[in-house]
C-alpha positions in Angstrom: 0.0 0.0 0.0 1.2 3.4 -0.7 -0.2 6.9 -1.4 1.2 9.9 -2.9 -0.6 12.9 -2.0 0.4 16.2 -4.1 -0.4 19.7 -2.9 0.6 23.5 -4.0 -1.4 23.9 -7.3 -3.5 27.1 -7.8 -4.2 30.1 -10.0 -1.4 32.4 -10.5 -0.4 35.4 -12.8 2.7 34.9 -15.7 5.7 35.5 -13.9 4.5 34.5 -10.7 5.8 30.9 -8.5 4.3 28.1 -6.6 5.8 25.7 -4.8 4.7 21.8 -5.3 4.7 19.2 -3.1 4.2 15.7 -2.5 4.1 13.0 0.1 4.2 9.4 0.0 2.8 7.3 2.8 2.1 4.2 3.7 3.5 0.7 3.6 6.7 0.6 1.5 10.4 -0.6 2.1 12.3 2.3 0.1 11.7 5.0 -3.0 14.6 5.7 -5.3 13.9 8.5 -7.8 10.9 11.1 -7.4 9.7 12.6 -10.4 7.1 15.6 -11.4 5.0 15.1 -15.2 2.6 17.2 -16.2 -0.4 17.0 -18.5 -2.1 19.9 -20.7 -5.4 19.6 -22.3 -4.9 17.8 -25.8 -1.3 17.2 -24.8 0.8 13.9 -23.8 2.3 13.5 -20.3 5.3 15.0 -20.2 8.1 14.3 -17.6 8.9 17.9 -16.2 11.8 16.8 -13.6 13.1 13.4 -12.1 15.4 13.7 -8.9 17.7 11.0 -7.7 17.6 9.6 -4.5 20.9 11.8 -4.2 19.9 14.6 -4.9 21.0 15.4 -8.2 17.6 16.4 -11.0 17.4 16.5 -14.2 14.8 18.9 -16.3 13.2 19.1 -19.0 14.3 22.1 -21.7 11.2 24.0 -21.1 11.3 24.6 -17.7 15.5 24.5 -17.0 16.4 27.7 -15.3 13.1 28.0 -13.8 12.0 25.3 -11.8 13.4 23.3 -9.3 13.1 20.0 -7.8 14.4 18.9 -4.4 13.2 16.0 -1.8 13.3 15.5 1.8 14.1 12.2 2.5 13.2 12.1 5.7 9.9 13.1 4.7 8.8 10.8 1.6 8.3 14.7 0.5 9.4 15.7 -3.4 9.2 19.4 -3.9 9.0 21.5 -7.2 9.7 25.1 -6.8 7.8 26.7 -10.0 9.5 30.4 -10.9 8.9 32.8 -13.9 5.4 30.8 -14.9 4.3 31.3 -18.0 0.9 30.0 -19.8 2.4 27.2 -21.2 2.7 25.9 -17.8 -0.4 25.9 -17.1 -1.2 22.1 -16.8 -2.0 19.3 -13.8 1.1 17.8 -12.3 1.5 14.6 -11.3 3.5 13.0 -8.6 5.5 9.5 -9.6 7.6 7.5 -7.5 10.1 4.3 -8.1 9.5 2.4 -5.2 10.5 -0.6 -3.9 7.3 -2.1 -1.5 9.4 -5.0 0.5 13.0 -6.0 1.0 14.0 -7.9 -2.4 11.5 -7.0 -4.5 11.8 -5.0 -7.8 11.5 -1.5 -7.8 8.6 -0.3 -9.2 7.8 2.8 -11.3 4.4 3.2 -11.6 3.1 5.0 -8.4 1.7 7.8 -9.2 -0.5 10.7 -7.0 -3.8 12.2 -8.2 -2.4 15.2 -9.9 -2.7 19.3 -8.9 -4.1 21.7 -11.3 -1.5 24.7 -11.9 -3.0 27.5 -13.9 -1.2 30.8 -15.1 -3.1 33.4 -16.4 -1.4 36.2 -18.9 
């Protein structure tokens, strides 16, 4: 059993931030990499950031210099710090996990949280 539970979206004006975050709970042995995707009307999921258990992220072109993902370990928290928004932003993001439920067992990337809407308004 586990739950990721994201928070932060809301309405905000172009050049404006939000902060995202997101929680897993539950009944798990480990996660290894966090990630943020995000999903516009008519559009594919896209994978906005991935961070390492580490620490270390990688972003996608679009959003490099302006957002930034971070975790607290001793949390199950994965954050995304949203800066300079712009209307193309405007999407709902989803949590995702790689998580590993028992000792042995593969890791799994499928976990996902029930999205946050995140609108930007010119």
């Amino acid at each position: 059993q586990v739950q990721l539970v994201e928070s932060g979206g809301g309405l905000v004006q172009a050049g404006g931030s939000l902060r995202l975050s997101c929680t897993a709970s539950g009944s798990f042995f480990s996660i290894n990499t966090m990630a943020w995707y995000r999903q516009a009307p008519g559009k594919q999921r896209e994978l906005v950031a991935v961070i390492r258990s580490g620490g270390s992220g990688d972003y996608a072109d679009s959003v490099k210099g302006r957002f930034a993902i971070s975790r607290d370990n001793t949390k199950n928290t994965v954050y995304l710090q949203m800066n300079s928004l712009k209307s193309e932003d405007t999407a709902v993001y989803y949590c995702n996990a790689n998580i590993q439920m028992r000792p042995g067992f593969s890791y799994r990337n499928d976990y996902w949280g029930q999205g946050t809407q995140v609108t930007v308004s010119s």
